[in-house]
N, C-alpha and C positions, 0 to 999 in steps of 0.2 A: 504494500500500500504506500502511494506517495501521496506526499499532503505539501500545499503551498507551504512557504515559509520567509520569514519575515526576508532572510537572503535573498527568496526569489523573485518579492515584490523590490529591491532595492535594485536587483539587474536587472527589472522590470524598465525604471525610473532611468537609468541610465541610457537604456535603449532606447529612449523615448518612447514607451509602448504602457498605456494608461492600464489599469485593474480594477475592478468592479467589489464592491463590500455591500451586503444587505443584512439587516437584522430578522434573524429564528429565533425560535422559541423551544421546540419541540425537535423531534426526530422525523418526524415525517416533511416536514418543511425542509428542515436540511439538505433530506436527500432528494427532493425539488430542486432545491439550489445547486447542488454539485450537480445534477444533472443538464442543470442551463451552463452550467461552466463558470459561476461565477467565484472568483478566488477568495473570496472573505468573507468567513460567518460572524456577524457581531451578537453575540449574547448580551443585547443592551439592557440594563436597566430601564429604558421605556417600555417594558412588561408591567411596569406598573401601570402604565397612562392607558396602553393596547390590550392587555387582558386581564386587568385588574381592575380599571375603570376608577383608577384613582385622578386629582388633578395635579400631580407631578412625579416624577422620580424620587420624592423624598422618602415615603415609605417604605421601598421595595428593602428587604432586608438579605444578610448575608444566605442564609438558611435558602432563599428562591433561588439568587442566584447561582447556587452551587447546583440544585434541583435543576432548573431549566439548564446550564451545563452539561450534566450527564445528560438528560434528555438527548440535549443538539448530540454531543458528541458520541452518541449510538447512530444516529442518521448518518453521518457525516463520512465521508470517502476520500476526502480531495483536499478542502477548502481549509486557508488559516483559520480556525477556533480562536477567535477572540472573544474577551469577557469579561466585562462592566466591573469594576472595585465597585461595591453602592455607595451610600451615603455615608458619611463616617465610619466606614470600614480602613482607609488609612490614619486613624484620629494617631495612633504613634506609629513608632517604626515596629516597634512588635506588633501590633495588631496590623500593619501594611503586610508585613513578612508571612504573620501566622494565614491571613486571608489569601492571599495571590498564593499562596501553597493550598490551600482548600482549593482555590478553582483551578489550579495548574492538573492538582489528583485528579478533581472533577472529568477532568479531558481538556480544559485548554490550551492553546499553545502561547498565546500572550496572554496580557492581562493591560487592563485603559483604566489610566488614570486622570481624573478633573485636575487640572489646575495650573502653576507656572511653576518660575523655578524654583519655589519652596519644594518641588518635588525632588529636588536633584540629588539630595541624599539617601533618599529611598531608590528611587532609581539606580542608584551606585550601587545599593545592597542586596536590592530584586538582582541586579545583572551579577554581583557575585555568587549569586544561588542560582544561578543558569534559568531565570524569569524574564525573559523579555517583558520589553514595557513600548507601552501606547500612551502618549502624552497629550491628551485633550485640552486645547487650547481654544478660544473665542470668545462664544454664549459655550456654557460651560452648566447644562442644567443643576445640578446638585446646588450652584450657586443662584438661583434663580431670584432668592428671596434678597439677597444681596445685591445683588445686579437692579432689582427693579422691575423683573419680568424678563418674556423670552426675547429682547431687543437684540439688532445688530450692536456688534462691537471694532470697535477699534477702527471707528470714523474720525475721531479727531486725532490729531499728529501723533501727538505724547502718548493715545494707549497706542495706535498702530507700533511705535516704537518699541514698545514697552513687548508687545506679540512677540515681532522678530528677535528681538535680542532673549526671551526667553526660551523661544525656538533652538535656539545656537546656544545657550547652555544647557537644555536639555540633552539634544545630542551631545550637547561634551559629557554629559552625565552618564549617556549610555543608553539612553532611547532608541528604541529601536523603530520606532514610526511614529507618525504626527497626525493628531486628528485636527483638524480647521472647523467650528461650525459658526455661522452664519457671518462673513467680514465681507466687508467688500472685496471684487475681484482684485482689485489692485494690490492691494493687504497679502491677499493667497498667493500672488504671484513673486510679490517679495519672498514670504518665505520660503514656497517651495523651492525658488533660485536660491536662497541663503543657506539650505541642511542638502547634505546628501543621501537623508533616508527616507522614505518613503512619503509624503505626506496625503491625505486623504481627505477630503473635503466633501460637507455638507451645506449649503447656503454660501458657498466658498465659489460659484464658480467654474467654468471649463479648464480655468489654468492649474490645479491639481494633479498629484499622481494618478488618486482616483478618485472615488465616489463610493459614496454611503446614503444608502434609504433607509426606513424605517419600513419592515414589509408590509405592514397594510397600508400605510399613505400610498407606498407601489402599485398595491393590489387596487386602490381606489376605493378601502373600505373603514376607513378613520371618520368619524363622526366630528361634525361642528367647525374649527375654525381648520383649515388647511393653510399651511405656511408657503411662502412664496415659492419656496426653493422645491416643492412635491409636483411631483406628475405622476399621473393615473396611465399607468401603462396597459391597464386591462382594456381601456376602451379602442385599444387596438391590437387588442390580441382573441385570441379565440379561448385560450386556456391559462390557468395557473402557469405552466411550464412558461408556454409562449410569451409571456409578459414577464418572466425572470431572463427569457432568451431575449427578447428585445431590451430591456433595460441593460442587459451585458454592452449587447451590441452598439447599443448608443452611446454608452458611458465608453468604450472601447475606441467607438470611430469619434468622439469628440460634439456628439451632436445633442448631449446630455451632459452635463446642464444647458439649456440654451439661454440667451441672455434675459428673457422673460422670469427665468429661476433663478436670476441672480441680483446681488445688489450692487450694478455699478462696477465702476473703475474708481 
């Protein structure tokens, strides 16, 4: 059995050839996704928002997301397994350490963390225990109450700066990929020219390594407000599969996100 690996999306980026990340839940989803071919399973904590019918990511606790882990990684064949930290599951370095080792067991192959470079010592210490890390950077949900809401960031100079330069010392920390959500395109394109690892964007834009949905804003079956950055790929497919295969394809040739899902230069 061969499975992506953070490796193979970083000779991805240098060839200049994009990769595809959608959020599962389950095993039977999974193996939907590795069958449209797309490279990256995210175990998101917006399980809480999608089948919990909570109104944020703050609830979801460690306990689910190890659960929906094993879940995905029974389905799963191919794709990077990556897997949400929740909410105060890094609050010290022992609880970051003891947690990304419950979901590493679970089946995943990374682990994403919310935040900047306050992370970079955790970072250091997940990579000395052979844990790759995903460093979430932007609108940053867990932060949501702090932030203001689910707003665009890093429109004005000083945070745009503050992105980048946290970007570059994460990688010095030893991050192994970069999540982007929702910045202006011009923002995404800095950083992803600024690191040489992978970066993957949400509400980020077409200038990213790759892309990340959330699966049912995909599927076209999220209730109430839809965010700028979502398209409904089932209204032109015929099937579940067909609409994981188009979303690859599009996110693949560049024609996804188009500039209608994004915010700007």
């Amino acid at each position: 059995m061969s499975f992506t690996t953070p490796q193979t999306l970083k000779t991805l980026k240098q060839q200049g050839q994009k990769f595809s990340c959608v959020t599962s839940y389950d095993a039977t989803f999974s193996a939907l996704v590795n069958d449209a071919n797309i490279d990256v399973i995210l175990v998101g904590d917006s399980l809480g928002m999608v089948l919990q019918g909570q109104s944020s990511t703050l609830p979801v606790s460690m306990e689910e997301m190890i659960y929906h882990t094993v879940c995905v990684a029974r389905g799963n064949q191919s794709a990077l397994l990556m897997a949400d930290m929740p909410f105060m599951s890094n609050n010290t370095l022992e609880d970051t350490l003891h947690n990304a080792g419950q979901l590493m067991q679970a089946g995943a192959h990374i682990v994403k963390l919310e935040g900047e470079e306050w992370l970079s010592d955790a970072i250091v210490e997940l990579g000395r225990r052979g844990i790759p890390v995903c460093a979430h950077l932007g609108l940053t949900p867990q932060s949501v109450n702090k932030l203001g809401g689910y707003k665009v960031q890093g429109k004005v100079d000083e945070d745009a700066e503050r992105i980048v330069n946290a970007a570059i010392e994460l990688e010095a920390a030893g991050a192994d990929m970069l999540l982007l959500e929702c910045v202006p395109t011009a923002l995404a394109r800095r950083v992803t020219n600024a690191v040489n690892v992978p970066v993957v964007g949400i509400g980020a834009g077409n200038v990213t390594d790759g892309q990340v949905l959330v699966m049912h804003d995909l599927l076209g079956i999220t209730k109430g407000h839809k965010p700028k950055f979502v398209k409904n790929f089932m209204a032109e497919s015929s099937s579940i599969l067909a609409a994981f295969e188009t979303y690859d394809r599009q996110v693949k040739d560049g024609s996804f996100p188009a500039p209608e899902h994004s915010f700007g230069e």
